[in-house]
C-alpha positions in Angstrom: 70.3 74.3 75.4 68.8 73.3 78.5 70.9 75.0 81.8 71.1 73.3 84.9 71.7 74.6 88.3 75.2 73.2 89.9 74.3 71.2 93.0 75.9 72.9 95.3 74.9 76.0 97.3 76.7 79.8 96.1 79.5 79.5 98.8 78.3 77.0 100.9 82.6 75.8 101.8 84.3 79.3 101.2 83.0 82.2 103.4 83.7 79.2 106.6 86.6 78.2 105.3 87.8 81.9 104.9 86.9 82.4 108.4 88.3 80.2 110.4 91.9 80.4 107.8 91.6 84.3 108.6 91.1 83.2 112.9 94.1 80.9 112.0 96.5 83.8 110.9 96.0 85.8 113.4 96.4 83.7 115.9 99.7 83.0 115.0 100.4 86.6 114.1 99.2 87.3 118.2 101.3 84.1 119.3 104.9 85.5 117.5 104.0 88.8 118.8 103.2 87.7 122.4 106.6 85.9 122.4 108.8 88.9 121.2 107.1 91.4 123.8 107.2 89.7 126.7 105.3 91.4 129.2 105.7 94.3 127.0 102.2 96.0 127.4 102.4 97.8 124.2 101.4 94.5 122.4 99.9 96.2 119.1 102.7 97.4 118.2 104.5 94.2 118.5 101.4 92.6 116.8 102.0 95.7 113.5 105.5 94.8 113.3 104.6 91.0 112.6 101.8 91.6 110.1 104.4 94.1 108.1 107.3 91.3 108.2 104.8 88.9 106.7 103.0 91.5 104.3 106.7 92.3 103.3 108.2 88.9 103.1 104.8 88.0 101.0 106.0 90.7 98.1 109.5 89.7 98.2 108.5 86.1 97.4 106.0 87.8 94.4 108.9 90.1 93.1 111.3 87.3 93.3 113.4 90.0 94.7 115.7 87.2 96.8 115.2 89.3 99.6 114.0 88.5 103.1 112.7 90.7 105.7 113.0 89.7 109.6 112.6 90.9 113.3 115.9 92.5 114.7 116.6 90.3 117.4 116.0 92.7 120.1 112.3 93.7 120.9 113.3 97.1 121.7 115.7 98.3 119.7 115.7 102.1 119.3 116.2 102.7 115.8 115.6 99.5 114.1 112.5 96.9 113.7 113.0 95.0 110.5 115.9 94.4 108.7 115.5 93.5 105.2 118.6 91.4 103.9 119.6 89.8 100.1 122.4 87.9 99.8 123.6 88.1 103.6 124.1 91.9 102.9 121.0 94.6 104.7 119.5 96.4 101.9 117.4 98.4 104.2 116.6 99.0 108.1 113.1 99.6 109.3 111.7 101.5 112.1 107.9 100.8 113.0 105.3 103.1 114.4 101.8 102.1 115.5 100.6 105.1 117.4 98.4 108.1 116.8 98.4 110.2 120.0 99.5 113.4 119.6 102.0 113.1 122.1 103.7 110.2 120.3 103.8 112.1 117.2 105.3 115.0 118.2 108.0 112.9 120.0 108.3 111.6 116.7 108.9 114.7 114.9 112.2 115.8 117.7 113.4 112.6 117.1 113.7 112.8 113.4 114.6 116.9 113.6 117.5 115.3 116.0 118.8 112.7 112.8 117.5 109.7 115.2 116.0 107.8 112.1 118.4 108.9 109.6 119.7 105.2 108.7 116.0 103.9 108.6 112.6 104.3 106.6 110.0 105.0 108.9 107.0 102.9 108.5 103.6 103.6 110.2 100.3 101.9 110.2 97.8 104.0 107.8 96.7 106.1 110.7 100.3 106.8 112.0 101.5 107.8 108.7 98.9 110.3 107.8 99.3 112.1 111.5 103.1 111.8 111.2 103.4 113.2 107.6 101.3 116.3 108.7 103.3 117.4 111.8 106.5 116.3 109.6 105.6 118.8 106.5 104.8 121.8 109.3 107.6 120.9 111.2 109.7 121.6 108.1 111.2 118.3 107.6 111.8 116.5 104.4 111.3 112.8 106.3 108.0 110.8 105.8 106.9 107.8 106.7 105.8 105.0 104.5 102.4 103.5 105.6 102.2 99.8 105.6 98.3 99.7 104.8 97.9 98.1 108.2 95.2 99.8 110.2 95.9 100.9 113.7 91.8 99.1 114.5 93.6 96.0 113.5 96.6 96.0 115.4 94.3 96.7 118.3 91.7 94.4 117.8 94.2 91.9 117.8 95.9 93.1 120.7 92.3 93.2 122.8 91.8 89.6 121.6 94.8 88.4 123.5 93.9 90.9 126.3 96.1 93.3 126.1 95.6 96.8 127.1 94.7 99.0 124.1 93.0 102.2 123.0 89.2 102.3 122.9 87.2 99.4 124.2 86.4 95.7 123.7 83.2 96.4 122.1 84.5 99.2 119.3 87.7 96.3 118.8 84.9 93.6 118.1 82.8 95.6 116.2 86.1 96.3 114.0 86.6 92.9 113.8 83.2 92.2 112.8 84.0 94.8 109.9 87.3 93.3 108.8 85.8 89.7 109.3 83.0 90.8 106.9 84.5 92.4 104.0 87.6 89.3 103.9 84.5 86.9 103.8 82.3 89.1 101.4 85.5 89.1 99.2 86.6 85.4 99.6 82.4 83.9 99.1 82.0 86.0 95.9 85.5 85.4 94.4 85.0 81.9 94.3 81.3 82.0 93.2 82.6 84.2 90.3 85.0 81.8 89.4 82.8 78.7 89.5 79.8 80.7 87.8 82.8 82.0 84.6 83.0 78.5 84.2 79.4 77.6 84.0 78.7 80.2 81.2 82.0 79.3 79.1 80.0 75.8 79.3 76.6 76.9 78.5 75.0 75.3 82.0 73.7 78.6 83.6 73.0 82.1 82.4 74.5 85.9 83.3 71.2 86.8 85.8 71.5 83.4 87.5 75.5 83.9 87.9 75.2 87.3 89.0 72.4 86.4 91.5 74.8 83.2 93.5 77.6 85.4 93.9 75.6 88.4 94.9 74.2 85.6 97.3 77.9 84.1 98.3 78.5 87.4 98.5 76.5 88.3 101.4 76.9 84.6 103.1 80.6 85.5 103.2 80.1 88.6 105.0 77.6 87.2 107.8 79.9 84.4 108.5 82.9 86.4 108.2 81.6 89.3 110.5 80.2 86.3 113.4 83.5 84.6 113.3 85.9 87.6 113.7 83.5 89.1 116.3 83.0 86.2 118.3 86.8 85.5 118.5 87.8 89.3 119.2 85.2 89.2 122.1 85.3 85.3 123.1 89.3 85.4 123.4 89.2 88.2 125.3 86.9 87.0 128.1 89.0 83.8 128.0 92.2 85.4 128.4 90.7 87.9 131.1 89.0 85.2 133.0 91.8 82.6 133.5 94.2 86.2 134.6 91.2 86.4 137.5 91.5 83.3 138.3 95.5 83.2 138.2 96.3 81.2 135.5 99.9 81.0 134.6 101.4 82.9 131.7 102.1 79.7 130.0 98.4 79.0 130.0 97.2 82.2 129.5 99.7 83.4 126.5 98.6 79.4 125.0 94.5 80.3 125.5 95.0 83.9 123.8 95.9 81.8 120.9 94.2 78.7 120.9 90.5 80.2 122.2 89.8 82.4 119.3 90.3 80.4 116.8 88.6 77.6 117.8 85.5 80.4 119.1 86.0 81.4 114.9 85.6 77.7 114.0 82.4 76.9 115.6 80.6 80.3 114.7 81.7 80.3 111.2 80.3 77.2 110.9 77.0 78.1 112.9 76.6 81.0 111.1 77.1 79.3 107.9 74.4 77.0 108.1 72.0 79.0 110.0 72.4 81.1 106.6 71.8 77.8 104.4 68.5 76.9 106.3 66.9 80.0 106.0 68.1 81.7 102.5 68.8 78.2 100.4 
């Protein structure tokens, strides 16, 4: 049987589509978490907090658990974050950490030796929980905290996109973001070129060395596009956001452009970088 090559280029739609979707949640993420700080500084951690509601509210909806995690209503409440409820009735209270400095951790470790956290379940981001779980264990203390797989770099790339303060500078936060943007798009081009090419072998049109070569090939067009878009947006919202504060832009404006800028920076290189890679690999 005679195999024909599908007309359309390995991940021609997904790796920008992935992109700018990725640029799209974020943006919201740094809008809710610009609205609950305020002119908090610390906006990272506000930024964490956000990510774990949705990353917790997505497993409750998997689990068809009935339960439904949310913000407590204050922004800086001193034991409690997030509130997980089922039924009307709290089935668990949350505090959230997003910090690494040594300082921070061993205020951390007096406050749980003093029984501050003792009605909550400490959650940190990955880097927070490891450094917290050491000092806990010499320290003597049964209490850990849970990591929420959400990388401190994250919570501060996002937090330098909006132009916030943050640890380390704009260029390690976009190179981060570069990172990130890259493996979601490498993930998302060769997913779907898998799926597409399964279904071209179960129908005899294309062969195992010609499958494996377009998602090797989506692959790697994911990951260029996905890399240019998050960088550009990490970088691009952040001179956006720091030049309208020079030129004394309103918070209204300036809190809308943190949002807005970024993705439509991620739009437009996605889809530059995704055709500069169709013209010269395809």
């Amino acid at each position: 049987m005679q195999k024909t090559q599908p007309p359309q280029k390995p991940g021609t739609h997904a790796s920008h589509i992935g992109s700018s979707a990725k640029a799209a949640y974020e943006s919201t993420v740094i809008h809710r978490a610009m609205r609950r700080a305020g002119g908090n500084p610390q906006l990272k951690g506000h930024i964490h907090e956000v990510l774990l509601q949705d990353r917790m509210n997505l497993r409750n909806v998997a689990k068809l658990s009935g339960q439904r995690t949310a913000l407590t209503q204050s922004s800086n409440a001193p034991v409690v974050d997030l509130v997980t409820q089922r039924g009307g009735k709290v089935v668990e209270r949350l505090q959230v950490k997003d910090t690494v400095s040594p300082g921070a951790v061993q205020k951390l470790v007096r406050q749980v030796a003093d029984g501050k956290y003792r009605s909550a379940r400490i959650v940190g981001s990955e880097e927070t929980a490891r450094a917290a779980n050491r000092a806990l264990e010499t320290a003597g203390l049964s209490k850990r905290v849970s990591s929420s797989g959400i990388s401190s770099r994250t919570t501060t790339s996002l937090a330098q996109r909006a132009g916030a303060a943050g640890s380390g500078t704009l260029g390690s936060a976009t190179l981060r973001a570069a990172q990130s943007g890259g493996a979601a798009g490498a993930a998302l081009g060769a997913g779907v070129e898998l799926v597409r090419g399964v279904s071209d072998l179960m129908d005899g049109r294309r062969d195992v060395a010609d499958v494996g070569l377009s998602v090797a090939k989506a692959g790697a067009k994911g990951y260029a596009t996905g890399a240019a878009a998050s960088a550009a947006a990490t970088a691009g919202g952040a001179a956006v956001t720091s030049g309208l504060a020079a030129v004394g832009a309103g918070a209204g404006l300036s809190a809308a452009a943190a949002v807005a800028a970024p993705l439509v920076i991620a739009v437009g290189v996605g889809w530059a970088a995704a055709s500069l890679w169709d013209a010269l690999f395809d």
